[in-house]
C-alpha positions in Angstrom: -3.0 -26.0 -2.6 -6.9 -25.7 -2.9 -8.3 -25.9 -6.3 -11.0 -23.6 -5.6 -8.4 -20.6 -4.7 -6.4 -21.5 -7.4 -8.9 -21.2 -10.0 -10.4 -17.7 -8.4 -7.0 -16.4 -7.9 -6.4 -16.6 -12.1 -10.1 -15.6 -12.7 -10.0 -12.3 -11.2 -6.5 -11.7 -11.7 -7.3 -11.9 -15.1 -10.0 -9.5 -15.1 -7.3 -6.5 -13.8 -5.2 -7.8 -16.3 -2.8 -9.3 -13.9 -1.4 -12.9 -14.9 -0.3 -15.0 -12.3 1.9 -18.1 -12.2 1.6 -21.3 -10.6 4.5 -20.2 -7.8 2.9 -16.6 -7.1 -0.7 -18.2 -6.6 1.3 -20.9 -4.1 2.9 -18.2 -3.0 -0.6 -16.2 -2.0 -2.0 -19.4 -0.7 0.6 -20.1 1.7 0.3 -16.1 2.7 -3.5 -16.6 3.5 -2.9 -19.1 5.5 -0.2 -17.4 8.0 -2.5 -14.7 7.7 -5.4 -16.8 9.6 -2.9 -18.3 11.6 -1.3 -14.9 13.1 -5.2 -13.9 13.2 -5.9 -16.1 15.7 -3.2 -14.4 17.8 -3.4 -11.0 17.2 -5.9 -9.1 14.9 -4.7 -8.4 11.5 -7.9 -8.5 9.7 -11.5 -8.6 10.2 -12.1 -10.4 6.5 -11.4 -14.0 7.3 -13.4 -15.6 4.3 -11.3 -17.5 2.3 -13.0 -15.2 -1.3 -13.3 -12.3 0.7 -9.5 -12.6 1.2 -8.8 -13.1 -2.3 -10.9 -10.0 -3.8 -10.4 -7.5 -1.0 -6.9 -8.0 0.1 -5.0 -9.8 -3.0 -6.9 -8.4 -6.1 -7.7 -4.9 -4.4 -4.0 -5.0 -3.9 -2.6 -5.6 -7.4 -4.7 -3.0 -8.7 -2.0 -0.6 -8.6 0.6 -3.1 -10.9 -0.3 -1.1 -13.4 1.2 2.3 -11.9 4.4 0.3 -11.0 7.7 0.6 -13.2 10.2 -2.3 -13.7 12.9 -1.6 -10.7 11.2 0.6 -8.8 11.5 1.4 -5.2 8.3 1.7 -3.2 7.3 2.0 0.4 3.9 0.8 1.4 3.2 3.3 5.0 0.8 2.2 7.1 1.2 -1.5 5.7 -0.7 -3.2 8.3 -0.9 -6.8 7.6 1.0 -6.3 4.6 -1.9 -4.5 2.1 -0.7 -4.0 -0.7 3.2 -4.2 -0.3 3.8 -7.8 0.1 1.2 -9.3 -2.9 3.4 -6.3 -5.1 6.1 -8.1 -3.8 5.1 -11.7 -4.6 4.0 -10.3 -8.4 7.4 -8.7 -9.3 10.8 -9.4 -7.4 12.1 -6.2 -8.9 10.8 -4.4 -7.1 12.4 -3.2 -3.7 9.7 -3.2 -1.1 9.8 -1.4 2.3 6.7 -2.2 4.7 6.2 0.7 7.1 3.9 0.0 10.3 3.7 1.5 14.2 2.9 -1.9 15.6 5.9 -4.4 16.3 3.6 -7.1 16.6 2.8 -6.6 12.6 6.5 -6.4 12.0 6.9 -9.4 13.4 4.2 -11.1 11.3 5.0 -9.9 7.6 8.5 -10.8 8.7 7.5 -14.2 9.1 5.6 -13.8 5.3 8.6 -12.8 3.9 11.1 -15.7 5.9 8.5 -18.7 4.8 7.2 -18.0 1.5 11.3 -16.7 0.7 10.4 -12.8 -0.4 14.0 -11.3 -0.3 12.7 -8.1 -2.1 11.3 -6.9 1.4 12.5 -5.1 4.2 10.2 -4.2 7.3 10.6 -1.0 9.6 8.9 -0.7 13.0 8.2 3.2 13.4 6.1 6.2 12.4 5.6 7.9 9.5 6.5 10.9 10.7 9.8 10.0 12.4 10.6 7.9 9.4 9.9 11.1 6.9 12.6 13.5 8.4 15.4 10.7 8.3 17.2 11.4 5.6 18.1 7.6 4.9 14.7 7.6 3.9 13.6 11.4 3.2 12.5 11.6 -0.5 14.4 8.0 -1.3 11.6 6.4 -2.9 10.1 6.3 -6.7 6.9 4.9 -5.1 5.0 5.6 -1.7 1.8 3.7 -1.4 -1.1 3.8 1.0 -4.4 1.5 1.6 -7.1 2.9 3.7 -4.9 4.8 6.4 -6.1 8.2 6.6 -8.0 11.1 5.0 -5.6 12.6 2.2 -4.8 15.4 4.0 -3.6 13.6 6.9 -2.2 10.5 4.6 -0.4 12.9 2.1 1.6 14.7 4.9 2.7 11.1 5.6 3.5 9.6 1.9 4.8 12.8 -0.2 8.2 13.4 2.0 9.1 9.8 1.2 9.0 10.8 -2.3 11.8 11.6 -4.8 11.3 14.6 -7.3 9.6 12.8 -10.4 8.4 10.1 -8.0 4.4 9.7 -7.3 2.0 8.5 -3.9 -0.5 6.2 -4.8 -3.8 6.8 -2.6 -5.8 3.9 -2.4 -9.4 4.8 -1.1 -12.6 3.7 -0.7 -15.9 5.3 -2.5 -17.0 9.0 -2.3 -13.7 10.3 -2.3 -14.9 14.2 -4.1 -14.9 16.0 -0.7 -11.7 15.0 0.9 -9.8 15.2 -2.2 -11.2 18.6 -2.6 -10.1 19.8 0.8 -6.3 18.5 0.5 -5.9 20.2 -2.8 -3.4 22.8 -0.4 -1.9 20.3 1.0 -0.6 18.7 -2.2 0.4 22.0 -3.1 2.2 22.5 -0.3 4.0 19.0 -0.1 5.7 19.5 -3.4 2.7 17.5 -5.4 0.1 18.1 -8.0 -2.9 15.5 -9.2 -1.8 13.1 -12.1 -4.9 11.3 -12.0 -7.9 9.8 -10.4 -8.9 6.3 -11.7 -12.6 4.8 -10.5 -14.1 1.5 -10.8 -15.3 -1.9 -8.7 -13.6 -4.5 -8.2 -13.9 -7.5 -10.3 -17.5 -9.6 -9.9 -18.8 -7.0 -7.2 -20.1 -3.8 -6.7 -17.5 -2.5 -4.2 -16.1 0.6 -5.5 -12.2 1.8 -5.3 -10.8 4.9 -6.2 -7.1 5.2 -7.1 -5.8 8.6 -7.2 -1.9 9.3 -8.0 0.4 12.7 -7.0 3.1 13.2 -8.3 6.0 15.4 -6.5 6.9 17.9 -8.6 9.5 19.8 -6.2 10.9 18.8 -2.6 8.6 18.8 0.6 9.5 21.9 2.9 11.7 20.5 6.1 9.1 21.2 8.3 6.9 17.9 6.8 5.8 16.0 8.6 5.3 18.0 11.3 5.5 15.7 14.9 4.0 12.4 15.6 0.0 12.8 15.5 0.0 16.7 14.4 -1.0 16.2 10.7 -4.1 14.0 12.0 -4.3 16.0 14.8 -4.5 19.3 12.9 -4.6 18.7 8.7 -2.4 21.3 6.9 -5.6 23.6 5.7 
């Protein structure tokens, strides 16, 4: 393993209060590395710099350990090359971990992750969120429901609250200037079952790229009719 990514793994781990062992930073070297590899092959990420990797996939990741419980089941929808379900998964093997994407070809690369580096906390499901939400093996299941950078939270909430259990919360990870979109889903959460617990701003460790985390909680069930058909809440955001 490189020193270099050692050294800046614990460094800004640190600074989000995360503490990382000698096994989990193997662990996020070895997934780096499958990650370029698979790149190669078919795109999983545009950010192929080795400290780019670290800060905005690994660290921007585990900014939400904090929010997590001991136990707790989660999925991540939308999980892409596996942001942030997998690195949650390397940091605590409690924690039962469902990675939710549309494109095989993703499924077949975080279930490569989770067969090398030996992540038995993980299970991988090739579908859509909205097929996924009205099957009642899934259908308010979950503690946790987590999203990084998938949709506008209108859209993205129609997708993560119906996953939920009563007492459960969605974590929305977003980028900056986040005022006017949370603004307009404000019916929507109401109307998922959800209300605001809180909103949480700040930049990730030595930068000046700013996050915003902002968590609902469900408060009652989602109606049956969420979510509506595959591509209707992008299509046409509950308003």
């Amino acid at each position: 393993m490189n020193k270099d990514f050692k050294n800046k793994m614990i460094e800004l781990a640190k600074m989000i209060n995360v503490e990382l062992t000698e096994e989990q930073i193997i662990n996020f070297f070895e997934y780096m590395n499958l990650l370029l590899e698979w790149n190669e092959k078919i795109n999983l990420t545009a950010i192929t710099d080795v400290n780019d990797i670290i800060l905005k996939h690994f660290i921007d990741s585990m900014t939400i350990v904090k929010y997590l419980k001991e136990n707790n089941t989660m999925i991540d929808v939308g999980t892409g090359a596996g942001f942030p379900g997998i690195p949650i998964a390397i940091i605590d093997k409690t924690k039962k971990i469902t990675l939710l994407d549309s494109l095989n070809k993703r499924i077949n690369f975080l279930n490569e992750v989770s067969r090398e580096l030996n992540i038995n906390n993980i299970e991988t499901i090739h579908g859509r969120a909205e097929e996924l939400g009205q099957n009642k093996k899934y259908r308010e299941y979950y503690d946790v429901a987590v999203s990084r950078a998938v949709a506008n939270m209108t859209t993205l909430l129609e997708y993560l609250l119906p996953f939920v259990k009563v007492g459960g919360i969605c974590i929305c990870m977003k980028g900056s200037d986040i005022e006017q979109e949370l603004d307009q889903s404000k019916f929507a959460i109401k109307e998922l079952g959800g209300e605001i617990l809180s909103k949480e701003k700040f930049e990730l460790p030595s930068s000046d790229m700013e996050r915003n985390i902002i968590i609902i909680k469900k408060i009652k069930p989602t109606p049956n009719k969420y979510p509506r058909k595959a591509g209707m809440p992008s299509k046409m955001p509950i308003r």
